[in-house]
N, C-alpha and C positions, 0 to 999 in steps of 0.2 A: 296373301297369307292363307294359311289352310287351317280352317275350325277345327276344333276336338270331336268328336262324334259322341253321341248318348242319346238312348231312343224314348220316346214320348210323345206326348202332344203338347205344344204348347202352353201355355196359363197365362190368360192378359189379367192386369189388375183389377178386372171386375171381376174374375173367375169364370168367366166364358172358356171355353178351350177347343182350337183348333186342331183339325189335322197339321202335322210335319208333313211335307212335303218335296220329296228330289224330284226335281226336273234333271234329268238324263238327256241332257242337249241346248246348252244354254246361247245358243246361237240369238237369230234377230226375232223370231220369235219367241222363243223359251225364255230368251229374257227377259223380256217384256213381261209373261206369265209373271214369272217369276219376282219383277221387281212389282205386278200388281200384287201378290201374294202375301210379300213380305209387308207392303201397306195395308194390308186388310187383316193383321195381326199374327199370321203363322211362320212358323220357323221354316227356313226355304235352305234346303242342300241342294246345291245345284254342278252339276259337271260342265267343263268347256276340253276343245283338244286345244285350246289357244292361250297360251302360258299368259300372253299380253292380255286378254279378257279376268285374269282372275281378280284383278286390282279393281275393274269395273264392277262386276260381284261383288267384292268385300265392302265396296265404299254404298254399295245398294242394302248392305245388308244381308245377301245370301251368300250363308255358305261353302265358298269356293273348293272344289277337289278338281286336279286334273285328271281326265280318263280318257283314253282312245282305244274304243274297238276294232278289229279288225285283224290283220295275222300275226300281230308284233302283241297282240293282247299276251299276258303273262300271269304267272302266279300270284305276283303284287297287286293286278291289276282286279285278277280274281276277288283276291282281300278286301281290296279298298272296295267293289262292288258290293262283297256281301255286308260292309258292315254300315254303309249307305243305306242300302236297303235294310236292315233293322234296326236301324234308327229311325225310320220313315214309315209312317202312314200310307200314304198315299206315293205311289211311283207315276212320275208322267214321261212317258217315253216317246221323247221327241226327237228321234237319229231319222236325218230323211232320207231316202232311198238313193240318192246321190253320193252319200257318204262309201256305199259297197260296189263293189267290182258290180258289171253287167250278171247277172243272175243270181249277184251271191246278200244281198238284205237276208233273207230265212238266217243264212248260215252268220252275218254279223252281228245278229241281234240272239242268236243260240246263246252264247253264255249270258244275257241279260235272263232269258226264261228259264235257263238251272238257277241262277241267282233267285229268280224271283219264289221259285218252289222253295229253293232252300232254308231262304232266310225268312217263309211265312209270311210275305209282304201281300197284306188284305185287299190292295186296291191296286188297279193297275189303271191309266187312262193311256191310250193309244191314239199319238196324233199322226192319221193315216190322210188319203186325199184321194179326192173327184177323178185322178185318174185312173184310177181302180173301172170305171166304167167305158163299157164300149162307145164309142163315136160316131152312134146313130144318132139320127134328128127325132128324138123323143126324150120325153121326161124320166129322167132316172129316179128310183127310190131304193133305199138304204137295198132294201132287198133284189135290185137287179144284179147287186155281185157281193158273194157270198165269202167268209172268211173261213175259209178251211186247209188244213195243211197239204195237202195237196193239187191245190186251185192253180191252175196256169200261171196265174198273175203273182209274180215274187211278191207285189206288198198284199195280193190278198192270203200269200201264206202266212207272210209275217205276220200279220191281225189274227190270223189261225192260231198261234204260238199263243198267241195271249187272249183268248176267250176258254177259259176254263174247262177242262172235259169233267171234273172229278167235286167243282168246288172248291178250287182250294184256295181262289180270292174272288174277288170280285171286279169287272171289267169293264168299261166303256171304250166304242173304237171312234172316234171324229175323222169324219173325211172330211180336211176344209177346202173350199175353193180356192182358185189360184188367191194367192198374198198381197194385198196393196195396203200400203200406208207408209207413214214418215220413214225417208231411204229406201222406198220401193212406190217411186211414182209409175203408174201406168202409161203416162207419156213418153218414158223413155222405152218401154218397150219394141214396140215397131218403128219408131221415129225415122223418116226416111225412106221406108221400103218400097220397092214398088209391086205392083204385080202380084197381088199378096191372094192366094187361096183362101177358100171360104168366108170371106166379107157378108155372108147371110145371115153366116151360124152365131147361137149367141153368146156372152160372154157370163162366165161363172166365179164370179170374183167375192172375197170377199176382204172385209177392213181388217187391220190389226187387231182394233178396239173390240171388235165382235167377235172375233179368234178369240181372244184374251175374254174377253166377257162371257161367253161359252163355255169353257177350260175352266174358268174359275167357278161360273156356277155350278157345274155339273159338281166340283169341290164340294162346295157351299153344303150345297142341300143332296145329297149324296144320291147323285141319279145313277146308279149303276146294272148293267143288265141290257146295255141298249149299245145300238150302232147309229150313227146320225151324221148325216147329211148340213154342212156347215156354210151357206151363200147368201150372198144381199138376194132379198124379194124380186128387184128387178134384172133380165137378163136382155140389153139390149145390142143390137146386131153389131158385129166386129168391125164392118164398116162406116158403124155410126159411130161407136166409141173411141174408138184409137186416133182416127182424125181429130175427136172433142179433146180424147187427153192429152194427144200432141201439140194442139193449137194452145193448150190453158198454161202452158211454159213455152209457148212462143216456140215451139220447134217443128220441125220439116214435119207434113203429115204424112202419116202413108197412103197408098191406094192400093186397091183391091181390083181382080180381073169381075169381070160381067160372068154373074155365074144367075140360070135358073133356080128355082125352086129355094127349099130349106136345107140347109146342112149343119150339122154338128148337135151333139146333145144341152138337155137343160135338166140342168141340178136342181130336185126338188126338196127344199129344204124346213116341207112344212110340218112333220115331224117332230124336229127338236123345237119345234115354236108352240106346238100341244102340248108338248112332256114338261119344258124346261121353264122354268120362271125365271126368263129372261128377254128384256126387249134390245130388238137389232137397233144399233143409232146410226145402220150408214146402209138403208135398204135400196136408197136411191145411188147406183154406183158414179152418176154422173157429179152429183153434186159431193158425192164424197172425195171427187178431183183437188178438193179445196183442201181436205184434210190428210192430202198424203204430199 
C-alpha cells in the first residue's frame, strides 16, 4: 500500500523530533538505511522500481511509493517526486549508477535536482562510491576526485548536481567502498576463477552495518558540508582475501597470476572518523567474513 504524504518532522512521545526522511532507492542497501531509520524514530518515505518490494516497506514501517527514473519518467512521476520531497527533511539519494544507460547517470538523476530546487528540500545526502577514483597504487582522499558538473567521471558529475552553487540546501556526498554483508558474501565473488589480475592490490570494502551507521549518523547529528570516503581501516591484498572468503563457505578459491610490485589504489577513510561521531564495528574485513 501507498501512505498519504504531509510534510514535517516527526514527534516521538517524549517530544524529541526527527528529521522525515526519503530514501530515493530502497534497494539492498537503502533498505536497510531505511528500516535502521524508521527504528531510531523517524518517519521514512522511501521509493522502490519493484512493485514486489513495497509490501516489504510497509510491514518495516516505511513509506512505500513506487518511482522509476529514466526515459518513461512522466508527468505523474514528476508529481509524485515533488510532493515526496516536500514532505521530507532530509533526501537520500541512493540510485546507483548501474541503474542509467552508459553515460547517461547526470541525465537520470536531472529531474531529481529540479525536484530538489523546487520543492526547497534543505538536505540532500548523496550515496556515491570509491570508483570515482583513478586505479593507482596510492592513497586516495575525498579530495583526489573532485565533484563538478563537468568532470569526466559521470558520477563525479552527478555528485556536481547536488553540492549547491547558490545555497539553496545543504549536502553531503558518501563514497562507500565496495558492499559486503548479509546477501552480499565476499566469498562468492571470485569463487573459482583462475588467473586472476592484480592479486597485490588491495581490497576496499566495506560492511552494510558501517554503510548504514555512517548514513544514519551524518542524519543524526547533521554533518553536512562534507565529501567522505566510506572503508573498513584495514585493506588487505586481493590474493590474500578472496582465497580466505572463499574458503569460509567451503567454496573453490580463486588464484591470482605472479605479478611484481603494488597495484591498485587504497581508500583513505580517515576523514569521516575525525568529523563523524561514529565508530566502525567491521575495520577488520577478514573477520567481518562472519558477519556477512
Amino acid at each position: 500500500m501507498t501512505s498519504s504524504i504531509s510534510g514535517g518532522s516527526t514527534s516521538t512521545a517524549s517530544g524529541a523530533e526527527f528529521p522525515t526522511v526519503l530514501v530515493l532507492g530502497c534497494g539492498w542497501l537503502g533498505l536497510a538505511l531505511a528500516r535502521s531509520l524508521v527504528a531510531t524514530g523517524h518517519r521514512v518515505l522511501g521509493t522502490t522500481t519493484s512493485p514486489e518490494t513495497m509490501a516489504t516497506m510497509d510491514t518495516a514501517g516505511i513509506e512505500p511509493h513506487l518511482l522509476r527514473l529514466g526515459p518513461d519518467f512522466n508527468a505523474p512521476g514528476e508529481a509524485l517526486l515533488h510532493r515526496l520531497l516536500s514532505a521530507a527533511d532530509v533526501l537520500v539519494l541512493n540510485v546507483p549508477p548501474r541503474a542509467a544507460s552508459a553515460g547517461g547517470y547526470p541525465t537520470l538523476l536531472r529531474p531529481v535536482h529540479r525536484a530538489v530546487a523546487a520543492a526547497g528540500t534543505k538536505h540532500v545526502l548523496f550515496v556515491s562510491s570509491t570508483s570515482v577514483y583513478p586505479d593507482e597504487p596510492r592513497l586516495m582522499r575525498e579530495t583526489d576526485a573532485l565533484s563538478t558538473r563537468d568532470a569526466a567521471s559521470d558520477v563525479l558529475r552527478a555528485e556536481g548536481h547536488f553540492v549547491p552553487r547558490y545555497g539553496q540546501w545543504k549536502s553531503t556526498v558518501v563514497r562507500l567502498g565496495g558492499l559486503i554483508g548479509p546477501d552480499r558474501a565476499p566469498g562468492r565473488f571470485l569463487a573459482g576463477r583462475r588467473d586472476l589480475a592484480q592479486g597485490n592490490a588491495p581490497v576496499n570494502l566495506v560492511h552494510l552495518t558501517d554503510a548504514v551507521g555512517v548514513l544514519s549518523a551524518i542524519i543524526e547529528h547533521d554533518v553536512w558540508g562534507h565529501t567522505f570516503n566510506v572503508c573498513a581501516a584495514q585493506h588487505p591484498a586481493r590474493r590474500d582475501f578472496y582465497p580466505a572468503a572463499a574458503a569460509y563457505l567451503k567454496l573453490e578459491s580463486p588464484t591470482f597470476k605472479e605479478e611484481n610490485g603494488v597495484s591498485g589504489k587504497t581508500i583513505d577513510s580517515s576523514l569521516v572518523r575525525s568529523i563523524l561521531p561514529y565508530t566502525f564495528q567491521h575495520d577488520d574485513v577478514l573477520k567481518a567474513l562472519e558477519y556477512c
